[in-house]
C-alpha positions in Angstrom: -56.7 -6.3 28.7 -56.9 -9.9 30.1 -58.1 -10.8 33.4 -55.2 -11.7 35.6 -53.4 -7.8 34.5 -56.4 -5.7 35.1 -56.9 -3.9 38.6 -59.4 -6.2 40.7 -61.1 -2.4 42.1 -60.3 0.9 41.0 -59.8 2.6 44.0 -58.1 6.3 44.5 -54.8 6.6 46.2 -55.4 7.0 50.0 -54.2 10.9 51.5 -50.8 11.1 53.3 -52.0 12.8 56.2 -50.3 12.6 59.4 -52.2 9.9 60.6 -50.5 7.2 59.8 -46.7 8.3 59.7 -43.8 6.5 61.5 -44.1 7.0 65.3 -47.7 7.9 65.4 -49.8 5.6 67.6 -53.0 4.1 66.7 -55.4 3.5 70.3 -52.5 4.8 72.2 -51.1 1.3 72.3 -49.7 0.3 69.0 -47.2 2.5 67.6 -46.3 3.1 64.0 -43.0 1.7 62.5 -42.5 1.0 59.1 -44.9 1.0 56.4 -43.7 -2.0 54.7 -46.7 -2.0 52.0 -49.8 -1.1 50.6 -52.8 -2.7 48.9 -55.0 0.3 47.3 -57.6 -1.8 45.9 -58.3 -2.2 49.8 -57.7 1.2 50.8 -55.0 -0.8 53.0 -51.7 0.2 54.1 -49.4 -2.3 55.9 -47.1 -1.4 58.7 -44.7 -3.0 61.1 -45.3 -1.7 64.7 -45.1 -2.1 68.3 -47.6 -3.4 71.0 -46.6 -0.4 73.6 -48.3 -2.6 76.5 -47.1 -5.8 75.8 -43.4 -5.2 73.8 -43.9 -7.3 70.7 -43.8 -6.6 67.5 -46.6 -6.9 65.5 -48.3 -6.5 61.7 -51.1 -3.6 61.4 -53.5 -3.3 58.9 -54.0 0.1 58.1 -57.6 1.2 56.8 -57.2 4.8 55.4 -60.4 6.9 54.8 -60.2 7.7 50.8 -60.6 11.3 49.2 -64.2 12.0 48.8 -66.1 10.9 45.4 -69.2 12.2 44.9 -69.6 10.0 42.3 -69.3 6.6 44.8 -72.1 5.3 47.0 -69.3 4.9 49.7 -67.8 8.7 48.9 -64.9 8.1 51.6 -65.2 4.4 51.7 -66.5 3.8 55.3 -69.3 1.3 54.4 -66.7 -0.6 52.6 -63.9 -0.5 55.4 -66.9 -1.4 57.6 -67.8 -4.5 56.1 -64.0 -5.4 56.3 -63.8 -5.0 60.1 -66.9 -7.1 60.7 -65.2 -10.4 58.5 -62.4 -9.4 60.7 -64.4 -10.0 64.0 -66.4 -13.1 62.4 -62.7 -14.6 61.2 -60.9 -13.9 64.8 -61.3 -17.4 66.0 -59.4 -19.0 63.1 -55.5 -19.9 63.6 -53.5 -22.0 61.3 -49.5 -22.1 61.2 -50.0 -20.5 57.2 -51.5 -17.6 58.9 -50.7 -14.7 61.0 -52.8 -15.3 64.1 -55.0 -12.1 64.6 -54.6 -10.3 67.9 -56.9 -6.5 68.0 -59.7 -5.2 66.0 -59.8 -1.5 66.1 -63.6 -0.4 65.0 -63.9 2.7 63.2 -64.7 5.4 65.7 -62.3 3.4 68.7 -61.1 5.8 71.3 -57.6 7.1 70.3 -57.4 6.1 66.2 -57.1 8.9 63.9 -59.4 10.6 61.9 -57.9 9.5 58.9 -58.3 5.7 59.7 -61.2 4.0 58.9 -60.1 0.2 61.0 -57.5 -1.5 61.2 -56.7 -5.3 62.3 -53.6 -5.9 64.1 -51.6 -9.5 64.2 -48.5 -11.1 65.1 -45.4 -10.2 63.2 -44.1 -12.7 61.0 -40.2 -12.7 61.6 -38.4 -13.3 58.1 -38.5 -11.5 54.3 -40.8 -10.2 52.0 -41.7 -12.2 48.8 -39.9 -9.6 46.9 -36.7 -10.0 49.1 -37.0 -13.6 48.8 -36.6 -13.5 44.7 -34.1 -10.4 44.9 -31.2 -12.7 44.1 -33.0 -15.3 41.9 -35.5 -17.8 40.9 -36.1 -20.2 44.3 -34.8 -23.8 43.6 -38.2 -25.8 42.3 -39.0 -28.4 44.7 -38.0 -25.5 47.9 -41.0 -23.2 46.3 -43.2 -26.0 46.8 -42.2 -26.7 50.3 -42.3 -23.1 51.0 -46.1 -22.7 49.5 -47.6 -25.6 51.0 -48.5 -24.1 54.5 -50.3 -20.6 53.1 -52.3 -23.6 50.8 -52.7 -25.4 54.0 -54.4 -22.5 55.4 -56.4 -21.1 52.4 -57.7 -24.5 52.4 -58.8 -24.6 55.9 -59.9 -20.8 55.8 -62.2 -21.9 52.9 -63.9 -25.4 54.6 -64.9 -22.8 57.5 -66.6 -20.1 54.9 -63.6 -17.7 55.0 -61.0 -15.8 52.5 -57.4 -15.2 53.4 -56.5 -12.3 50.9 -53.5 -14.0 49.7 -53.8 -12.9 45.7 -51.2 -9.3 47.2 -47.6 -10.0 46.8 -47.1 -7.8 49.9 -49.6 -9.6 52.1 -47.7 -12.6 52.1 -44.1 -13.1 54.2 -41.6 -16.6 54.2 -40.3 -17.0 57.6 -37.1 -18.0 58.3 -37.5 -21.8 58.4 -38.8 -21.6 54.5 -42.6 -21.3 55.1 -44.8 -18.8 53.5 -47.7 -17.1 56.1 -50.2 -14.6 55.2 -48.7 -11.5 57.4 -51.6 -9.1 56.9 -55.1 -9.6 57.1 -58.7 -7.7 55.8 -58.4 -8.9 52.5 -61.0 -6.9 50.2 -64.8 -7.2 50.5 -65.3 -8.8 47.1 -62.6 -11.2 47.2 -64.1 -14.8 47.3 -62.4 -18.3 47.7 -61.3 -18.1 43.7 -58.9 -15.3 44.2 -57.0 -17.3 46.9 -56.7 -19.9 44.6 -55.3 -17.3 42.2 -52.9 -16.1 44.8 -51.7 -19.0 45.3 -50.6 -19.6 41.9 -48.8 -16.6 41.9 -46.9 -16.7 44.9 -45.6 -19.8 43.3 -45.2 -18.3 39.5 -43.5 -15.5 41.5 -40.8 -18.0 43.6 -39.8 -19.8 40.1 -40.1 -16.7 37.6 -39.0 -13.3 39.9 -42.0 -12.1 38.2 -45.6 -11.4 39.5 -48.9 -12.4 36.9 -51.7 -10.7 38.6 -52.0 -6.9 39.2 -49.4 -4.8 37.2 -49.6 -1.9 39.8 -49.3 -4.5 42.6 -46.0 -5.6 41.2 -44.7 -2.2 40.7 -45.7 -1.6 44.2 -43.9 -4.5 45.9 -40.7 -4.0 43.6 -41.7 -7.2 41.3 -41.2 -7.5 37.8 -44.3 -7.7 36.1 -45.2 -11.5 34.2 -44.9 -11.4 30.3 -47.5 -12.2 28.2 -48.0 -13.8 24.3 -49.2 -11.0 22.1 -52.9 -12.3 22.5 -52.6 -11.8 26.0 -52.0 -15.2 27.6 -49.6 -15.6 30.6 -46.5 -17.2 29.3 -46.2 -20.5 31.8 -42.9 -20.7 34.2 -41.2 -23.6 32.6 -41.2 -21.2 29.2 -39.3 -18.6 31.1 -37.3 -20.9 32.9 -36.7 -24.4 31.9 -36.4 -27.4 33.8 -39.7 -26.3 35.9 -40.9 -29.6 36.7 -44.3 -30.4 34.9 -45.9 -30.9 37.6 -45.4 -27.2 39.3 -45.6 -25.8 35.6 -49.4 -27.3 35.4 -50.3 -26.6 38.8 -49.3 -22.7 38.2 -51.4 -22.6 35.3 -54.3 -24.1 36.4 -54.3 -21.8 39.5 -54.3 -18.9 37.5 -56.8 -20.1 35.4 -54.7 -19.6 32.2 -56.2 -23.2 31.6 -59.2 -24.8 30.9 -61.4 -28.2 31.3 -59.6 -30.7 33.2 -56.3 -28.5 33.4 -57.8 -25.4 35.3 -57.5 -25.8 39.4 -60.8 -24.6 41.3 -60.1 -25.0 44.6 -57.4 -24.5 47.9 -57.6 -27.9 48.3 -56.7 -29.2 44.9 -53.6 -26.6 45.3 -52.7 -28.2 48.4 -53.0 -31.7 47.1 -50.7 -31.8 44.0 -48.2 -29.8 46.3 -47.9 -32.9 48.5 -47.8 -35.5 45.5 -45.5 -33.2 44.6 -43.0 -33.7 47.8 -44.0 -36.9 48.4 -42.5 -37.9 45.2 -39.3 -35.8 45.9 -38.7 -37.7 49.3 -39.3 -41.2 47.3 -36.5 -39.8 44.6 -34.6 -38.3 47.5 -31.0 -41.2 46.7 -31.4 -40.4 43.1 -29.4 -36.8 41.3 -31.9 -34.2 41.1 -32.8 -32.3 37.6 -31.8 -29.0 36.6 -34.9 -26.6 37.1 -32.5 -23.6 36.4 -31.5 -22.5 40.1 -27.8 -23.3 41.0 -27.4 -25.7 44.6 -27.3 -24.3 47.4 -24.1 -24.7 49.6 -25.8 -26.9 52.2 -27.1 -29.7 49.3 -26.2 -33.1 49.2 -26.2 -33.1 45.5 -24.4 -30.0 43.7 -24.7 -29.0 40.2 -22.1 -31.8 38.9 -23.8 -34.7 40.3 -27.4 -33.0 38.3 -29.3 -35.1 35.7 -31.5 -34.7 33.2 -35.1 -34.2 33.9 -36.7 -37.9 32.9 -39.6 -37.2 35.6 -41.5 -36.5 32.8 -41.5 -40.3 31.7 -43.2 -42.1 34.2 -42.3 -45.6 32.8 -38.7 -45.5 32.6 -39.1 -44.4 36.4 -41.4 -47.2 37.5 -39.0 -49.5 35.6 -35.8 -48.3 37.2 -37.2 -48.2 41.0 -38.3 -52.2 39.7 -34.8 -52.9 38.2 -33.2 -51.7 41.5 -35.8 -53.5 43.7 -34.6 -57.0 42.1 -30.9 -55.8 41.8 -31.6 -55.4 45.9 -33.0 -58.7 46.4 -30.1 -60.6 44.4 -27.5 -58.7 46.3 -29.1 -59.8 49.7 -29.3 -63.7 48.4 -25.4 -63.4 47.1 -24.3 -62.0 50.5 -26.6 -64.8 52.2 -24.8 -67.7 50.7 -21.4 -66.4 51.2 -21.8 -66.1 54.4 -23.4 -69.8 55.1 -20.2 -70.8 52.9 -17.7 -68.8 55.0 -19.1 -70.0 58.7 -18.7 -73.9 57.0 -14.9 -73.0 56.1 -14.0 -71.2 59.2 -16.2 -72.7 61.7 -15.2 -75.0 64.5 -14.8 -78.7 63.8 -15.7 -81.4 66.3 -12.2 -83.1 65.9 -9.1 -83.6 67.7 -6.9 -80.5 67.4 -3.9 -81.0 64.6 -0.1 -81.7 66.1 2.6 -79.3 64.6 5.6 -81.4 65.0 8.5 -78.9 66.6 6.1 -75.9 67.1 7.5 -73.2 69.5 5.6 -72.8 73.0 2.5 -70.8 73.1 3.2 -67.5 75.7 1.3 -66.9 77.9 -2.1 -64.3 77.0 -2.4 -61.5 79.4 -6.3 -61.5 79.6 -8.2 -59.0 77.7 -9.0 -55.9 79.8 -12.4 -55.8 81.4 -14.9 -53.0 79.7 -14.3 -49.7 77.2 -12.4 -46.4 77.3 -14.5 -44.0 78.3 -16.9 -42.1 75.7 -15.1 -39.1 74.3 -17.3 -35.4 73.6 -17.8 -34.8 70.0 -20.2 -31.5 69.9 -22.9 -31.7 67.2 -22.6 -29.4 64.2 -24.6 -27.9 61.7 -28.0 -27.0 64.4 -31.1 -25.7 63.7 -32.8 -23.3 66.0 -35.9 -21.7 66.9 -38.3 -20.2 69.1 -41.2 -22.8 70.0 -44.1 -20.6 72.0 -47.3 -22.7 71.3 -49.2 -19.7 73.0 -47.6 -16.7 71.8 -45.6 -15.3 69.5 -42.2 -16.2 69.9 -39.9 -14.5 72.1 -37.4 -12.6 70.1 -37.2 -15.4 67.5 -34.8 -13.2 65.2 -32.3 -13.6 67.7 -32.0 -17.1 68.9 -29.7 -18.4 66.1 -27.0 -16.8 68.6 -27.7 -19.8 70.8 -25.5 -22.4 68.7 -22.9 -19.9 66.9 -20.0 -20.4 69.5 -19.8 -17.2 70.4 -20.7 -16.2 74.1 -20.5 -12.7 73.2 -23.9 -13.0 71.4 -27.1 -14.5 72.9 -30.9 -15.0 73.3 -33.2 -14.2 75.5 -36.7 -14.5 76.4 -39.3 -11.4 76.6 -39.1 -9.7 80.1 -42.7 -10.7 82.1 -43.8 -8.9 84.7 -45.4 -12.1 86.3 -43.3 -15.4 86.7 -44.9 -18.0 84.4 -47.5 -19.8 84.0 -49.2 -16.5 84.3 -49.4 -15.3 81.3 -48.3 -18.7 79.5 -47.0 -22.1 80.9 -43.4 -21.4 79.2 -41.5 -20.8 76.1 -38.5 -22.9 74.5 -36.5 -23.0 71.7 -36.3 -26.3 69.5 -32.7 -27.6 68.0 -33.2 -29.8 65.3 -30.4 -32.0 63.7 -29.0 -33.2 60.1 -29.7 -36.7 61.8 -30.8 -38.7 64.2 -28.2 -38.0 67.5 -27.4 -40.0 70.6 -26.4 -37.3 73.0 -24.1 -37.6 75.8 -24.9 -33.9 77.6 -25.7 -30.8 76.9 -23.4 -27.5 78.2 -26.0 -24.5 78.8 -24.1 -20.9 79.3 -26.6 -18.5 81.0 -26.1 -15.9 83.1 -29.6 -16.7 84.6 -28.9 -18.8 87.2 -32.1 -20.3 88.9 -33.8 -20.8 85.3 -36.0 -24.1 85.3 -35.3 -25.9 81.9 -37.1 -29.2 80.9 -35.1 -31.1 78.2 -37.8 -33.0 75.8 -37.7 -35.3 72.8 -40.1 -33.9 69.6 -40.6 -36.0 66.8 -40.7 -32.8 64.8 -39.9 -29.3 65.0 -42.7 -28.1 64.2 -44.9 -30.7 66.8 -47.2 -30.2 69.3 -45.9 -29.4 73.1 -48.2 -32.3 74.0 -45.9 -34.5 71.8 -43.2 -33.9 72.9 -41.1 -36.7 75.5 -39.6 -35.2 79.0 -35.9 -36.8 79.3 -34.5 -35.0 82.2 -35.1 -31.6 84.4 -32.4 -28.9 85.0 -32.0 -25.5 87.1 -29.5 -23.8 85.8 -26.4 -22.2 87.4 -24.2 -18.6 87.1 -21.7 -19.5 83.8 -21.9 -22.6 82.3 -24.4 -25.8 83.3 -23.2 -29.4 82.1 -26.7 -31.3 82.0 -26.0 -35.4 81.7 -27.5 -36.8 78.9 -25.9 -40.3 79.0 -30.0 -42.4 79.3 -31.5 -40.7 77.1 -32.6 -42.2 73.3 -31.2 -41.3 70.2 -33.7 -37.9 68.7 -33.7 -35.4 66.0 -34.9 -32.7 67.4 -34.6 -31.7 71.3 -36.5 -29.1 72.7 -35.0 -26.6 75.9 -38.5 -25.4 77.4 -38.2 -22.6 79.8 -40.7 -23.2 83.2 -39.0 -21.1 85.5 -37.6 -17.9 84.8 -34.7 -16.2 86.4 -34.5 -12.8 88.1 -37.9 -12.1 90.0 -40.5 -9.8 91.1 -41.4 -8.1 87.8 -38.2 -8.6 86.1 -38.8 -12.2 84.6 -36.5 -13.1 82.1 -34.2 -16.0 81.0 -31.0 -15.5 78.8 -29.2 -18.3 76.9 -25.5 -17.6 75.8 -24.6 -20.6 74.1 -25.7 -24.1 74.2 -23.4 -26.9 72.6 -24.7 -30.5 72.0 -22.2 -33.3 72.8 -22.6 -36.7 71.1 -20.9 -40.0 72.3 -17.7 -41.0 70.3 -15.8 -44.1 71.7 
């Protein structure tokens, strides 16, 4: 059987006891949900649940204690679930945006956990789908696989410079939020795993986005309601662009060298070497960004610039004829510049004013008088911004209800947002929370209009040069306390920005009921 298909352990199914059911709680804080998944090689089950103390949701780890095996050295697998809480504890500190930051560590023997579970790690929920879910209705457009990859190769490659191993080679470990970024959600990854099976994963959460179909564990894919990958009668992996074509080269290699279905120069040893191609990779997309883009076998997406019509032929795999057409239009550029340089010399010589004596039309009618031109502009007319991107931005936590905060730009004041409910004003628990609007463009904005019901809210409007920057990036423009019904906040001095970000330093209500909702917030540009 070759490598990448066999079971990495084999482990007996864990007991259905009752545990670990829906609605049982774990420390008498975190309560059971939905088991979303399972991972048996790591005696793991994962489950969506609820911090009791704090309200939030949040991603549990589940170690079950196995049925006894007298033939094992670790009969119910406690040694082994041991080991995995203690690279929990020594991996606590690390926090990276491709990773679900980890909150709780619940030892084996904690006050309150069931017989039945061995440990269990507990981290932030990441808001979005599943990889399967992702796939359901087809292969993921090329280029948008590698964008969604790169931060979980971001973080693999920063897990491994400080000595760790993400876990990311489980179909069901791994989640794409809703901005198109995939983030390991669960943590305690096996015991034996080491820095080459991320690298593995990696590979195959990118076969997976372009194929629908997962090349490592059989059972895994079965599990996480994946097609399992074909393979060549000798056992090879067949590569993505054979199953779908139009797979750039590029992302074709890259998949097979992570998996190791390559060898000598071709195979890919490392997180880093993952993440470096996958930014050549976009880099090179961005550069080609005026040009049609090539079929890779995934229809365009509504939203696209360029549909199916406008597609080309892939010739990215002739790098000459590229480098000569981006020098053909370089000089075509140049000579167009010169052309338009000489007209217009020849045009201000023609129509220019002479230093003569004015002609004399012989019978010419009188000149009437010229009512002088009116002093200054019609004032600027509202022209709301379209086609807004929200979401939560909570440097510190874990984003207030971010499944919910689309309702802040979709016109309708029936629907809103709203922050968690604290029982202390801020900055007690945290200096604020905010939610980031990003545009198609580049807009100079004339105001704002903020419907709240929270009157007495403290909201600081601020410039980001991205949307997924640092709060200490970020620009102040102007300070506003909201009022009952709709707030009109005067934008008419500030710079033209892509992204605006509406952070919350003031709550309304008061006492223990802290909380700040946002009905609907429309962006007006300037139109004169």
């Amino acid at each position: 059987m070759p490598e990448q298909a066999r079971p990495t352990e084999r482990i007996p199914a864990a007991r259905d006891v009752v545990g670990t059911t829906s609605g049982s709680t774990l420390t008498d804080r975190y309560r059971l949900l939905q088991r979303v998944g399972s991972d048996l090689g790591a005696g793991a089950e994962f489950w969506r649940a609820e911090d009791t103390v704090l309200r939030r949701p949040v991603a549990i780890t589940v170690l079950r204690r196995l049925p006894v095996d007298d033939r094992s050295d670790d009969p119910e697998g406690a040694a082994r679930a041991g080991d995995m809480v203690v690279r929990a504890l020594r991996s606590g500190c690390f926090e990276h945006a491709g990773s679900a930051r980890l909150l709780d560590v619940l030892a084996p023997g904690s006050h309150g956990l069931p017989d039945d579970v061995l440990g269990a790690a507990v981290a932030e929920w990441v808001p979005g789908r599943s990889l399967s879910e992702v796939v359901a209705a087809g292969p993921v457009r090329a280029l948008r696989a590698a964008r969604i990859l790169e931060p979980l190769a971001a973080a693999a490659m920063e897990a491994h410079q400080q000595g760790l191993v993400l876990g990311c080679d489980h179909p069901q470990r791994v989640r794409i939020t809703p901005d198109g970024r995939a983030q390991l959600a669960f943590l305690l990854p096996r015991p034996s795993l080491t820095a080459a099976d991320d690298v593995r994963g990696l590979g195959a959460v990118l076969y997976t986005l372009l194929t629908r179909r997962w090349p490592l564990s059989v059972a895994d894919a079965a599990r996480a309601e994946l097609v399992s990958a074909e393979r060549t009668p000798s056992g090879a992996l067949r590569s993505a662009s054979a199953l779908r074509p139009g797979v750039p080269l590029e992302l074709d290699t890259l998949c097979t060298g992570a998996l190791g279905q390559s060898e000598g120069l071709g195979r890919v040893h490392t997180a880093a070497a993952v993440h470096r191609l996958l930014t050549e990779v976009l880099a090179e997309d961005e550069e080609a960004a005026l040009f049609p883009p090539v079929h890779d076998g995934a229809p365009a997406e509504p939203d696209d610039v360029w549909q199916d019509e406008d597609r080309v032929a892939d010739t990215r795999r002739d790098p000459v004829r590229r480098r000569n057409l981006m020098i053909g239009l370089s000089v075509l550029a140049v000579c167009v510049l010169l052309v338009l340089g000489y007209l217009g010399v020849q045009l201000g010589s023609l129509f220019g004013a002479g230093g003569g004596p004015a002609p004399i039309v012989v019978n010419a009618p009188p000149v009437a008088a010229q009512a002088p031109a009116a002093v200054g502009t019609a004032p600027a007319a509202q022209s709301p911004v379209t086609n807004v991107a929200v979401g939560v931005f909570d440097p510190t936590g874990d984003g207030d209800n971010a499944d919910d905060v689309s309702a802040v730009t979709d016109g309708n004041p029936a629907t809103s947002w709203k922050t968690q409910q604290y029982l202390q004003p801020f900055p007690a628990l945290k200096p604020g929370v905010g939610v980031m609007a990003s545009f198609v463009s580049a807009e100079q904005l004339s105001q704002l209009r903020i419907d709240s019901p929270s009157a007495g809210s403290v909201i600081e409007v601020r410039s980001a040069p991205t949307a997924d920057t640092e709060f200490s990036e970020t620009i102040p423009v102007t300070t506003v306390t909201l009022q009952q019904g709709e707030t009109v906040v005067p934008l008419t001095d500030s710079q033209p920005t892509q992204h605006l970000l509406l952070w919350i330093t003031k709550l309304g209500g008061g006492g223990t009921t802290n909380v700040t909702q946002l009905d609907d917030v429309t962006f007006d540009r300037a139109v004169r």
